[in-house]
N, C-alpha and C positions, 0 to 999 in steps of 0.2 A: 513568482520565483523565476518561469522562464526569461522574462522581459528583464530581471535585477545581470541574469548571468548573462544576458546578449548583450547588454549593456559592459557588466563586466570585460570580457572578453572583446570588444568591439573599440571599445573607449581609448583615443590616443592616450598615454597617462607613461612619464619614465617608471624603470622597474622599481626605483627607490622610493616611489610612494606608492607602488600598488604595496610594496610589503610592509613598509608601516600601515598598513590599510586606508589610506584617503580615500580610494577611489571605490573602494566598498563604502565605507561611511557614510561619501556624497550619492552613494545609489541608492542608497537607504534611505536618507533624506529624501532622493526623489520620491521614493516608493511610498512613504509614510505622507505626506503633501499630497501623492495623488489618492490617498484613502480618509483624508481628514482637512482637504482643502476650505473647508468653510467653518471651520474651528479656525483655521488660521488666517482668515480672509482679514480680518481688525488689525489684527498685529501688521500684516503685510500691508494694508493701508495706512497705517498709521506710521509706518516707516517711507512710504514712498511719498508722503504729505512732507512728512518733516527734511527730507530729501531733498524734494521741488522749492521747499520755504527756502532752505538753504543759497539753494542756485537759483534764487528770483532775487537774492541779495548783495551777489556778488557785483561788481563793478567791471571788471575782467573774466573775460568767458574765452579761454584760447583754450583750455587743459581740464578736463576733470579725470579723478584717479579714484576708482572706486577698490579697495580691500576687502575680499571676501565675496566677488560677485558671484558665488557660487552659481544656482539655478538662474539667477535673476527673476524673481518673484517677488523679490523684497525691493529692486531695483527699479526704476520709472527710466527704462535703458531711453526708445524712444524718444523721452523730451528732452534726456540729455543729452543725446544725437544733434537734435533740434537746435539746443542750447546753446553746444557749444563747440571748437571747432575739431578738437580730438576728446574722445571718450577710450581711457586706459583701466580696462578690465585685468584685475590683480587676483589669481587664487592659486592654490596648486594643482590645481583638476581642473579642465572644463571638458565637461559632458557633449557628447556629439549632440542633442538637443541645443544646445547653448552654441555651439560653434556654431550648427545653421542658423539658428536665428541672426547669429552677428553679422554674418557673410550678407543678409541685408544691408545692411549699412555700410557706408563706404568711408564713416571717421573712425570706427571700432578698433581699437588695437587690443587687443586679446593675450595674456604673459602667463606663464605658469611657472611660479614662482614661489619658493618656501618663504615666506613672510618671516619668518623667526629664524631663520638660519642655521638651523638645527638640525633637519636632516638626515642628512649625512653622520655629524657625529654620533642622532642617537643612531644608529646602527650599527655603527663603530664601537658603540657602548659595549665595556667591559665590567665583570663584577668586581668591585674593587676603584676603582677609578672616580674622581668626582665626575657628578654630570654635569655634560655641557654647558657653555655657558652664552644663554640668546643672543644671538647680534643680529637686531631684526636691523633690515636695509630694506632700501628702494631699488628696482634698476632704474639706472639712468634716465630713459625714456621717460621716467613716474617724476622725476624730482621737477620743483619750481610749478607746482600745478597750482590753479586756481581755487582751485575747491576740492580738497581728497575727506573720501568717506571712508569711516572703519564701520562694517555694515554688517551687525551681527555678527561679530566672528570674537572679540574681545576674551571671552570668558569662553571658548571654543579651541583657542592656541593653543591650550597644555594637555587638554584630552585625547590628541590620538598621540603625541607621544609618551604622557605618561603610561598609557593604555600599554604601549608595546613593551614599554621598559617594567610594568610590573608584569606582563605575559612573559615574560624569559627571566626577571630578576626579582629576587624579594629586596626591594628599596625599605630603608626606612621612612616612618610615614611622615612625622617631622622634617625629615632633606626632600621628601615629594611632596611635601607642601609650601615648602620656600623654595623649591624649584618652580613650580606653577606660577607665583607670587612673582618670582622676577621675569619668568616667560610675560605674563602680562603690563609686568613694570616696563620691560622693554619695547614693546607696542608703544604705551603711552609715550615714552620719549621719543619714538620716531614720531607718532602725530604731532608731538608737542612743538618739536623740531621744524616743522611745517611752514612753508611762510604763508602759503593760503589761507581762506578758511577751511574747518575741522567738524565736519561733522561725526559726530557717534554715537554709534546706537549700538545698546549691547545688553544681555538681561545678565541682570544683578544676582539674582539668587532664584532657588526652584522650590516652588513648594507642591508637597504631594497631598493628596486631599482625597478623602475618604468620599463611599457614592453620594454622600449628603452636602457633601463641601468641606465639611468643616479641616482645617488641617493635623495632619497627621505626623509632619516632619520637616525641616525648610533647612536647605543646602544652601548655604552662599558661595556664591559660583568666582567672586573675585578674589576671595583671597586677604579679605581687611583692608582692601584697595579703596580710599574716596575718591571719588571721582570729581567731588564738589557735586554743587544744588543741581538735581537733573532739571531739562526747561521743560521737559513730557518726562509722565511716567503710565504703563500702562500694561495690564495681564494679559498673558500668549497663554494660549490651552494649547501646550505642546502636544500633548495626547491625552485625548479625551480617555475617559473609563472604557476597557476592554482592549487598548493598545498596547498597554504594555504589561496591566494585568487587570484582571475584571473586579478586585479589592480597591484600586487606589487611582486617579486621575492624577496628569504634569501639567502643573500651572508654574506658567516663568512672568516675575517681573521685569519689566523693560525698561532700562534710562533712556532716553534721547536727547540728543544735545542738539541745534541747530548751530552751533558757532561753540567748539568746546575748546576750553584751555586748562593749563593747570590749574589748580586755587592755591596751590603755594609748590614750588622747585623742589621741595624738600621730599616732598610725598612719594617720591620714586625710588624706591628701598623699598626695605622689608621692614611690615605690620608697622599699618601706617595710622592705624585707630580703625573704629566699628566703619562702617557702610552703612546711610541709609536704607531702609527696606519698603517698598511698597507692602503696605496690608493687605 
């Protein structure tokens, strides 16, 4: 708890996303990773393989843009260093763990940046009023890249602001679920948009599983969103039994795309048909 609040408290981070709480969320995240790092050791190689396949295929290596580099645990920063001639780190927090490590390298461009463009208005937010509406962008620096990642963050973009907007608002739950639905429609047309290659990686849905395994409940995390046929798919034990209660374990399945595009223009709306499921 000391280490979450020095962090807190220490972490460059503007005031508009400490109060939507990003910058608690991603302390969390640190915190929870260093209590169950080899629960999640698969998952995080399994994203940094599918990563490296990506950029062992491109033809062009001036630019890679990664979305979501959160900790960078999930990221193979290093060989993309290596790879290529600038490496543009995208999130809205970076953690002073994260900025020393960058300050190694000397093609790291480091951006804290609201991906959804949201922000601002949810804060703005009144009761009464429609919600915002996402206009995810790039900054300039990120466009025309080689190879841009959306790296576990997909089905991540509408949770801290819905989080805040029903802490102060009772929303209806039908307009907060076709708000989610175009928060993440929105993402996909900025990758879509992309003229590089597109990787993404992002878990599908979460299922909770009793101490036996067996399941108990399963959350789809996109929103009726197809993504088309994943090229990997594979289970994250977010937190094992005793993490978040000693009845139930979080197992999330994961799409991965090494080269993703849409499977049809039409799909970026609202309820777009089922989502496959990993069993």
């Amino acid at each position: 708890m000391l280490n979450e609040l020095f962090h807190y408290y220490t972490s460059p981070c503007p005031k508009i996303y400490r109060r939507l709480g990003y910058l608690s969320g991603l302390i969390a995240i640190q915190a929870r990773y260093k209590r169950v790092a080899e629960q999640w050791r698969p998952h995080l190689e399994n994203s940094r393989k599918l990563i490296l396949q990506a950029a062992s295929e491109v033809s062009q290596r001036n630019k890679v843009v990664v979305l979501g580099s959160g900790l960078l645990i999930d990221v193979p920063l290093q060989e993309l260093a290596k790879q290529f001639d600038s490496v543009i780190l995208i999130d809205i927090v970076h953690l002073i763990r994260v900025r020393s490590f960058c300050r190694k390298l000397d093609n790291i461009v480091m951006l804290e940046h609201d991906i959804t463009g949201l922000a601002e208005a949810v804060l703005s937010y009144r009761l009464g009023m429609a919600l915002p509406c996402p206009s995810a962008k790039l900054p300039d620096i990120a466009q025309d890249a080689d190879l841009i990642i959306s790296c576990n963050l997909l089905s991540q973009l509408a949770i801290t602001p819905s989080q805040y907007l029903q802490k102060h608002f009772i929303i209806d739950a039908e307009q907060l679920a076709n708000w989610q639905q175009e928060i993440i429609a929105s993402h996909l047309s900025l990758l879509a948009d992309q003229s590089g290659r597109r990787v993404l990686l992002c878990d599908a849905c979460h299922n909770y599983l009793d101490k036996e395994g067996r399941l108990l409940r399963r959350e789809e995390m996109l929103h009726g969103i197809n993504l088309g046929e994943a090229e990997q798919q594979w289970s994250w034990l977010i937190a094992p039994l005793g993490e978040l209660d000693g009845q139930y374990q979080l197992q999330s399945a994961v799409f991965g795309f090494s080269d993703w595009f849409l499977p049809n223009k039409n799909v970026i709306g609202r309820r777009f048909g089922s989502l496959p499921i990993v069993p």
